[in-house]
C-alpha positions, 0 to 999 in steps of 0.5 A: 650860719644860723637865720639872722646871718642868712636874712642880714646876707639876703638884706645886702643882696636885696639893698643893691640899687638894681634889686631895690628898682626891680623890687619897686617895679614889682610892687608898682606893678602888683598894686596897681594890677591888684585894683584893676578889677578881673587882672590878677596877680598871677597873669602880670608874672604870666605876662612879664615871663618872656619879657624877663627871658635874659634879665637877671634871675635874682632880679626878675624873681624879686619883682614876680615877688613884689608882684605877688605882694603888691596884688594882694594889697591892691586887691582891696582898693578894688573890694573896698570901693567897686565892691567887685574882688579882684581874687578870691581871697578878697571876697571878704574885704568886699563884705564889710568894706564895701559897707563902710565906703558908702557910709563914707568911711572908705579912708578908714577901710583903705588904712587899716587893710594897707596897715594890717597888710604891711604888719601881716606881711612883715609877720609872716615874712620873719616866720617865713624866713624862721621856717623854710631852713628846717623844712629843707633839712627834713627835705634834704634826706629825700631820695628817689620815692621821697622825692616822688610821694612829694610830686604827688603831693603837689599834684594832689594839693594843686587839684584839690585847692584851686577851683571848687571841683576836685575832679575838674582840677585833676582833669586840668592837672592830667591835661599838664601831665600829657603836655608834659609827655611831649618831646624826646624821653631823656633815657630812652631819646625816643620821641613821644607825641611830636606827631612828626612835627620838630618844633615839638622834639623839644617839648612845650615851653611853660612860658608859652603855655602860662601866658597864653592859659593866663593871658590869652584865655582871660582875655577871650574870656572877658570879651566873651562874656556879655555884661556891659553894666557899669561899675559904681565906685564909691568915692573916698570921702573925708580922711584916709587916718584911722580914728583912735577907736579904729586903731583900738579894735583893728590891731588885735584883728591884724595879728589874729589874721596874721596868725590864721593866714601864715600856716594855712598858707604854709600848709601843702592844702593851703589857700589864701581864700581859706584864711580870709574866710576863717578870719571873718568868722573869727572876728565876728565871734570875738567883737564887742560889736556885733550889730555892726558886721554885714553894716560896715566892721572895720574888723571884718577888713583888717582881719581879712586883710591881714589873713591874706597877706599872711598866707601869701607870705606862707604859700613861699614855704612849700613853694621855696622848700619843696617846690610846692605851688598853693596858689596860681601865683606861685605856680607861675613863680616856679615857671619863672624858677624853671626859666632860669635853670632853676628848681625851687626845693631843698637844693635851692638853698644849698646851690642858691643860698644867695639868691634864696636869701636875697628873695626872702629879704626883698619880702621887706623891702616891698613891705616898707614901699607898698606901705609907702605907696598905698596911702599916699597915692590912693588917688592914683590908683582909684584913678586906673579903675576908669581904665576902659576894659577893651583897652585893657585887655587889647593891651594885654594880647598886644603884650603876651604876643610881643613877649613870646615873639621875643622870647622865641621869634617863630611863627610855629610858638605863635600858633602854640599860644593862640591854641593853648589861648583858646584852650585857656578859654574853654577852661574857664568856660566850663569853670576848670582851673588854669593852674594845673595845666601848668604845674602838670607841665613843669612837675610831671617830667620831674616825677616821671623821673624820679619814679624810673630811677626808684624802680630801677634802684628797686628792680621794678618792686613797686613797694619801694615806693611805700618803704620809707616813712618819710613817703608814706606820710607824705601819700598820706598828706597827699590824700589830706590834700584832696580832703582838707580844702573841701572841709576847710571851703564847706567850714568856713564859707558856710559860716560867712553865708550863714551869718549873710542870712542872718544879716539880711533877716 
């Protein structure tokens, strides 16, 4: 069946009442997760991971979905009107934004970043669901070293990509891969770093692990840190409708975004930040007004805006073809896979067509509602930064502790998350990205696995895993994974602060 019948499938699937609330739950929950300052997308999935244990696999990975997309539109409100990014990628929005909100052109900001989201994330849906089908049918020939050069892809890829320190990411990455070492070895049945404990025979649980990493160790985080400094928010002053000459100079911005964030967002190396980086300067070399940037550019938004949205359309490529996650977000997505049965890959398609479909095509459907959502109700949504944060965050660990005990009613998974919480903490202290850890517990058994079953097939002859074209280039990306983001950062953020300091000369 070609793509047309397989996205009109996946649309049946997704328009079933169930799916289309458990996709407005998501993208509620994601926009409004997206304008609280410091919560993140990828902590909400963290949270709702246990809670979703027995719920429907199809339906709570349309909502973490939903989530995913509904944060990245948040984010903006945040940026646009306290001047503080909930996420990295939303460090641009914040430049000019910002600017335009104090001069009282906030509604505008707001309006093309909803719209430029909506048309970059339709966009990038369509390629997305146009690009996955021939990347699963070069992945579908992977034997057991193919399949092996792939995990170290995504090893490489998520050491490299999050944080600002290769070194710091594979020192997480290697803490996840010893996590992952716990439990009783499949092919042997010896147990391994159970210590004599039982509760430890069947290993870690990688909900346990994401919701204490992501939930617990932000927490501590925040109450932690000292600043007690009150955050101005700039009121949205006059009408949310663009003029016009507004629409005249952010369309254009929109589908430029949209063609720089969609494939560096696919890219194993990929990143929504790097996109949004790359679109700033862009835009700033291609306006007809250049004194207005670092003054208030409605370009320096909507481009930005749509670059974003783009790649997080773009990091479900990898995610849903190879099993590769390119962000934090997508790392907890394949925890949520992993929890269900299920493994994110080429078979995913061939054994879950309809549920991939389905997936796919909700992407939409939460295109349509947040478009809905956004505008409408951006009173609502400037309303929850008043939120105190203690309450907040108190309500957070109130919740991570009552979804674990859910999911796993023993006092012994309880210490696990508290343990793994303030390992959590120190991460973040030292500046150490939270990623990893996880991807190292999920992916690590898996290429393990297939690791011993290429040496047995070889009889031991390390060669075999350099005998295939296919695994040598994907070693090969591996190591551009490591090199790539650093060039790409040292590019593309150097321009912006460049341009900074010529603006503040």
């Amino acid at each position: 069946m070609d793509t047309f019948g397989l996205l009109a499938q996946g649309l049946l699937v997704a328009l079933e009442p169930i799916n289309l609330f458990y996709a407005l739950v998501g993208v509620t929950l994601g926009t409004a997760v997206g304008v609280l300052p410091g919560i993140g997308p990828a902590l909400t999935v963290a949270l709702l991971l246990p809670v979703t244990y027995k719920l429907d696999p199809a339906g709570s990975l349309i909502m973490f979905a939903g989530i995913y997309y509904g944060g990245m539109y948040g984010g903006s409100t945040t940026s646009i009107l306290l001047n503080t990014p909930g996420e990295s990628a939303s460090i641009v929005t914040a430049l000019e934004g910002n600017k335009m909100a104090r001069a009282g052109r906030g509604g505008p900001a707001l309006a093309t970043a909803a719209i430029g989201s909506f048309i970059a994330g339709l966009l990038a849906t369509i390629g997305l669901a146009f690009l996955a089908p021939w990347v699963v049918s070069l992945a579908l020939a992977f034997g057991p070293a193919e399949y092996f050069a792939l995990m170290v892809l995504a090893f490489m890829t998520v050491s490299a990509a999050f944080g600002d320190s290769t070194l710091r990411g594979l020192t997480s990455l290697f803490i996840g891969l010893t996590l992952g070492l716990i439990g009783i070895d499949l092919q042997t049945g010896q147990a391994r770093l159970a210590f004599g404990v039982p509760d430890l025979l069947d290993g870690i649980e990688v909900t346990t692990l994401a919701v204490a990493l992501f939930a617990v160790g932000e927490a501590l985080s925040v109450a932690s840190s000292k600043t007690g400094a009150e955050q101005k928010i700039e009121p949205v002053r006059g009408s949310v409708w663009m003029s016009r000459q507004d629409w005249a100079r952010s369309w254009k911005a929109w589908l430029r975004g949209t063609a720089i964030g969609f494939p560096i967002g696919a890219m194993p190396a990929g990143g929504a930040e790097i996109g949004t980086f790359l679109s700033y300067s862009v835009e700033k070399q291609l306006t007809k007004k250049p004194e207005e940037f670092g003054h208030g550019a409605i370009e320096g938004v909507a481009g930005p805006e749509a670059a974003n949205n783009a790649s997080a359309a773009g990091t479900l490529v990898p995610l849903l073809t190879l099993g590769l996650p390119t962000t934090a977000t997508a790392a907890i997505m394949l925890a949520g896979f992993q929890q269900f049965g299920l493994q994110p890959g080429p078979l995913l398609f061939a054994n879950s067509p309809q549920l991939v479909w389905g997936l796919i095509a909700s992407l939409l459907v939460a295109n349509f509602m947040l478009l809905v959502l956004n505008l409408p109700l951006i009173g609502l949504w400037v309303k929850l930064l008043t939120i105190p944060q203690p309450w907040l965050y108190a309500g957070i660990l109130t919740f991570a502790t009552l979804g674990t005990i859910g999911a796993n009613p023993s006092s012994f998974e309880l210490g696990l998350l508290l343990a793994f919480g303030l390992m959590g903490y120190m991460l973040r202290r030292f500046h150490y990205p939270i990623a990893p850890v996880v991807v190292g517990l999920i992916l690590g058994p898996m290429a393990e696995q297939q690791l011993r079953r290429a040496l047995a097939i070889s009889q031991g002859d390390f060669t075999v895993l350099v005998s295939s074209p296919t695994a040598v280039i994907l070693l090969l990306l591996a190591l551009t994974a490591v090199v790539l983001p650093m060039i790409l950062r040292a590019r593309g953020k150097g321009k912006v602060l460049a341009q900074l300091a010529g603006d503040e000369d």
